[in-house]
PDB file of N, CA, C and O in Angstrom:
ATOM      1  N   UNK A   1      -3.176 -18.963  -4.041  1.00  0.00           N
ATOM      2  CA  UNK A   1      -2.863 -18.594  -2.650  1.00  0.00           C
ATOM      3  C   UNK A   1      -1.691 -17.601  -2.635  1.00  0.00           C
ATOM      4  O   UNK A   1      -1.721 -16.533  -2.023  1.00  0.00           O
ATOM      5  N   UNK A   2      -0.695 -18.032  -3.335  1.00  0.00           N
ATOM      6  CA  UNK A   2       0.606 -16.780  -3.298  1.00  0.00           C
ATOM      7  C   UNK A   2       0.034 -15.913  -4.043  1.00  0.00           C
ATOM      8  O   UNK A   2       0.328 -14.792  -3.627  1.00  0.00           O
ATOM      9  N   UNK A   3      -0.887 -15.855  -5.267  1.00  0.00           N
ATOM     10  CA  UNK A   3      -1.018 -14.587  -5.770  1.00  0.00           C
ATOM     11  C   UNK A   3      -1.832 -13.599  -4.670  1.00  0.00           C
ATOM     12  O   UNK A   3      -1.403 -12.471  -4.429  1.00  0.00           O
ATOM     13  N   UNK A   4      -2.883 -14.060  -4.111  1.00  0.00           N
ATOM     14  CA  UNK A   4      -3.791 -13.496  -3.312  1.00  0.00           C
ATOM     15  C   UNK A   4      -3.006 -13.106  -1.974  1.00  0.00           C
ATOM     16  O   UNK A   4      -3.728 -12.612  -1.108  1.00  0.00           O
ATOM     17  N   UNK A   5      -1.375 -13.272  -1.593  1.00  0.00           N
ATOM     18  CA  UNK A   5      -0.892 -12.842  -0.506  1.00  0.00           C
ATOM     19  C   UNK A   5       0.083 -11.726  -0.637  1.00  0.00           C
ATOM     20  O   UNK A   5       0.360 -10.846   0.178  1.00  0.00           O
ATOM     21  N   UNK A   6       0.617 -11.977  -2.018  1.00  0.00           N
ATOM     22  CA  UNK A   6       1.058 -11.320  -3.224  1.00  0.00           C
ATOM     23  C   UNK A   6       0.359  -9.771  -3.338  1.00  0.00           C
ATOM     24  O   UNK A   6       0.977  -8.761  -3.001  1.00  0.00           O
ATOM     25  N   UNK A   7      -0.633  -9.755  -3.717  1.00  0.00           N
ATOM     26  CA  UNK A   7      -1.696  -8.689  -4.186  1.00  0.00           C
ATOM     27  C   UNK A   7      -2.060  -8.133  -2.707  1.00  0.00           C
ATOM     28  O   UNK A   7      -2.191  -6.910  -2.663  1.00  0.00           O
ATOM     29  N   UNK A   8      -2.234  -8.790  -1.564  1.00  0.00           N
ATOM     30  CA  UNK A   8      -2.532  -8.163  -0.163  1.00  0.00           C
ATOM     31  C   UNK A   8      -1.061  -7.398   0.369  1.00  0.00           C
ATOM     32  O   UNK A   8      -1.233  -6.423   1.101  1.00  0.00           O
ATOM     33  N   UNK A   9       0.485  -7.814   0.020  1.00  0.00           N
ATOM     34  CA  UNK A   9       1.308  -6.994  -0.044  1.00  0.00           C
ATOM     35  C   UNK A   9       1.555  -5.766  -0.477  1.00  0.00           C
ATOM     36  O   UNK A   9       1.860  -4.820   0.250  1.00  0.00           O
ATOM     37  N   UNK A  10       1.440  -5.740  -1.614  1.00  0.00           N
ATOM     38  CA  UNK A  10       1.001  -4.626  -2.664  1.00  0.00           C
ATOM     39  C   UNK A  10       0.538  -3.908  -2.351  1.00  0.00           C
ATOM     40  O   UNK A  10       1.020  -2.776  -2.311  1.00  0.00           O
ATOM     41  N   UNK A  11      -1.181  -4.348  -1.796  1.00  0.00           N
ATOM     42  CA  UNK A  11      -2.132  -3.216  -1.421  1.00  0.00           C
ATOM     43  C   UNK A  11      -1.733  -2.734  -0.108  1.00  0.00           C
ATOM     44  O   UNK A  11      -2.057  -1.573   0.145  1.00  0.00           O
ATOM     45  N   UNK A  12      -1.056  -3.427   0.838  1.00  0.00           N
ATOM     46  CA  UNK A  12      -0.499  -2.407   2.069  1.00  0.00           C
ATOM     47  C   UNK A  12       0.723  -1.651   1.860  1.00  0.00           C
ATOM     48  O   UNK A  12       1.122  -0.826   2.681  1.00  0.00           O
ATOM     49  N   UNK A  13       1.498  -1.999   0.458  1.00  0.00           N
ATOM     50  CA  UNK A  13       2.908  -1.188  -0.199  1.00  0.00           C
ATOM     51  C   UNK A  13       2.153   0.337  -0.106  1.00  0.00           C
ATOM     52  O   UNK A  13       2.591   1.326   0.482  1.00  0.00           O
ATOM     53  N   UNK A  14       0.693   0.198  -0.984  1.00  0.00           N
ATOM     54  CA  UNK A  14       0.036   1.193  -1.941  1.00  0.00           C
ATOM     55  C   UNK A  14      -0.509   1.742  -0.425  1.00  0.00           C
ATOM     56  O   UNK A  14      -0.593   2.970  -0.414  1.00  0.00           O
ATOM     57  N   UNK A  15      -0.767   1.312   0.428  1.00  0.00           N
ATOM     58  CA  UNK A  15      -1.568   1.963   1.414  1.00  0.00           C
ATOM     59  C   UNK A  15      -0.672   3.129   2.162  1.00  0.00           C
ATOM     60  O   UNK A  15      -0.837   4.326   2.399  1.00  0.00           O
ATOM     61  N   UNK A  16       0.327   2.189   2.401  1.00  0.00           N
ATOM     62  CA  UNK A  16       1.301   3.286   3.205  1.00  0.00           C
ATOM     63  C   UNK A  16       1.950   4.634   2.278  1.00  0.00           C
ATOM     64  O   UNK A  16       1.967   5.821   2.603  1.00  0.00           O
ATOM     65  N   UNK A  17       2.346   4.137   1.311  1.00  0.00           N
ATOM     66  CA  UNK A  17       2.689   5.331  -0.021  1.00  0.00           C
ATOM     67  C   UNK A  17       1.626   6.212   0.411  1.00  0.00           C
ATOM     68  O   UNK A  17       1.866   7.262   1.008  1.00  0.00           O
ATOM     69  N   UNK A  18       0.087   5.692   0.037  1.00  0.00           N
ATOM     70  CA  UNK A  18      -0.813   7.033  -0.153  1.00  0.00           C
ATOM     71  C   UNK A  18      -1.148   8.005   1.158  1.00  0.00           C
ATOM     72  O   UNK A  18      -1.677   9.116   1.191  1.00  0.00           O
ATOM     73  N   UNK A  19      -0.490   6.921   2.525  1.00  0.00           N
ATOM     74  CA  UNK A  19      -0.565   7.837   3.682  1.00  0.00           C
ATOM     75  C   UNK A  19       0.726   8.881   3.627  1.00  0.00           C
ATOM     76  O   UNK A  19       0.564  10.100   3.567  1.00  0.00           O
ATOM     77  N   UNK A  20       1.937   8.288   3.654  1.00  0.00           N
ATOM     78  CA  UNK A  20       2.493   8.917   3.358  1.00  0.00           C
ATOM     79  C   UNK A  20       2.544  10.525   2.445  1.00  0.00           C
ATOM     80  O   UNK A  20       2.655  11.667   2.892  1.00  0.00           O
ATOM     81  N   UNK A  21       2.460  10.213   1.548  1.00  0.00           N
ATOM     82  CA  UNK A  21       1.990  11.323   0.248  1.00  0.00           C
ATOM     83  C   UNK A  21       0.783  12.666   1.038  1.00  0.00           C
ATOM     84  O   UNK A  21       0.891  13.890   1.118  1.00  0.00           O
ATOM     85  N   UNK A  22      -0.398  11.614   1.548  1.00  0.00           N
ATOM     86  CA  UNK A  22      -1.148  12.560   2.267  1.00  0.00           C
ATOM     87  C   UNK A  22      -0.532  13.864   2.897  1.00  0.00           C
ATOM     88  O   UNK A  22      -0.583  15.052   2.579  1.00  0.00           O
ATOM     89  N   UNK A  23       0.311  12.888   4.325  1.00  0.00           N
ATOM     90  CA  UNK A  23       0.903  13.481   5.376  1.00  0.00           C
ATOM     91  C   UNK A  23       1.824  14.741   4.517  1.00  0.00           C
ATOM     92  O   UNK A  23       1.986  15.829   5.070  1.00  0.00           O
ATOM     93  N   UNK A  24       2.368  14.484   3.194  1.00  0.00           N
ATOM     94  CA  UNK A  24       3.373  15.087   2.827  1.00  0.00           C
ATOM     95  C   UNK A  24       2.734  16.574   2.325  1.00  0.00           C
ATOM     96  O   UNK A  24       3.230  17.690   2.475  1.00  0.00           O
ATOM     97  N   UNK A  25       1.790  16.293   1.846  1.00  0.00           N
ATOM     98  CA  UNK A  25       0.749  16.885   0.884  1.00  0.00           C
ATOM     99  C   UNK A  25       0.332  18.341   2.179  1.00  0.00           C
ATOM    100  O   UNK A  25       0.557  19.550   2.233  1.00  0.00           O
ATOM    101  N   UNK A  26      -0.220  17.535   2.859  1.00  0.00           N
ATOM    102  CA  UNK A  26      -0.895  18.006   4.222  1.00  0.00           C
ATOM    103  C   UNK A  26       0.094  19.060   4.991  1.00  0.00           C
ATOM    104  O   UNK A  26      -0.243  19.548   6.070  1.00  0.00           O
TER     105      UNK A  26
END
Protein backbone atom coordinates (compact mmCIF):
# COMPACT_ATOMS: atom_id res chain seq x y z
CA UNK A 1 0.00 0.00 0.00
CA UNK A 2 2.80 2.69 0.82
CA UNK A 3 4.78 1.48 -2.04
CA UNK A 4 1.84 1.86 -4.52
CA UNK A 5 1.18 5.59 -2.99
CA UNK A 6 4.83 6.00 -3.05
CA UNK A 7 5.20 5.24 -6.88
CA UNK A 8 1.72 7.38 -7.59
CA UNK A 9 3.86 10.39 -6.00
CA UNK A 10 6.64 9.97 -8.15
CA UNK A 11 4.63 9.60 -11.17
CA UNK A 12 2.86 13.06 -10.54
CA UNK A 13 6.74 14.44 -9.40
CA UNK A 14 7.59 13.02 -13.17
CA UNK A 15 4.38 14.44 -14.59
CA UNK A 16 4.75 17.93 -13.65
CA UNK A 17 8.72 18.00 -14.50
CA UNK A 18 7.75 16.76 -18.06
CA UNK A 19 5.04 19.60 -18.29
CA UNK A 20 7.13 21.82 -17.16
CA UNK A 21 10.23 21.03 -19.50
CA UNK A 22 7.52 21.02 -22.35
CA UNK A 23 6.30 24.56 -21.55
CA UNK A 24 10.09 25.43 -21.33
CA UNK A 25 11.03 23.72 -24.50
CA UNK A 26 7.93 25.30 -26.22
Amino acid sequence: MADGLLFNTIEKLIGKLGSMAVETWN
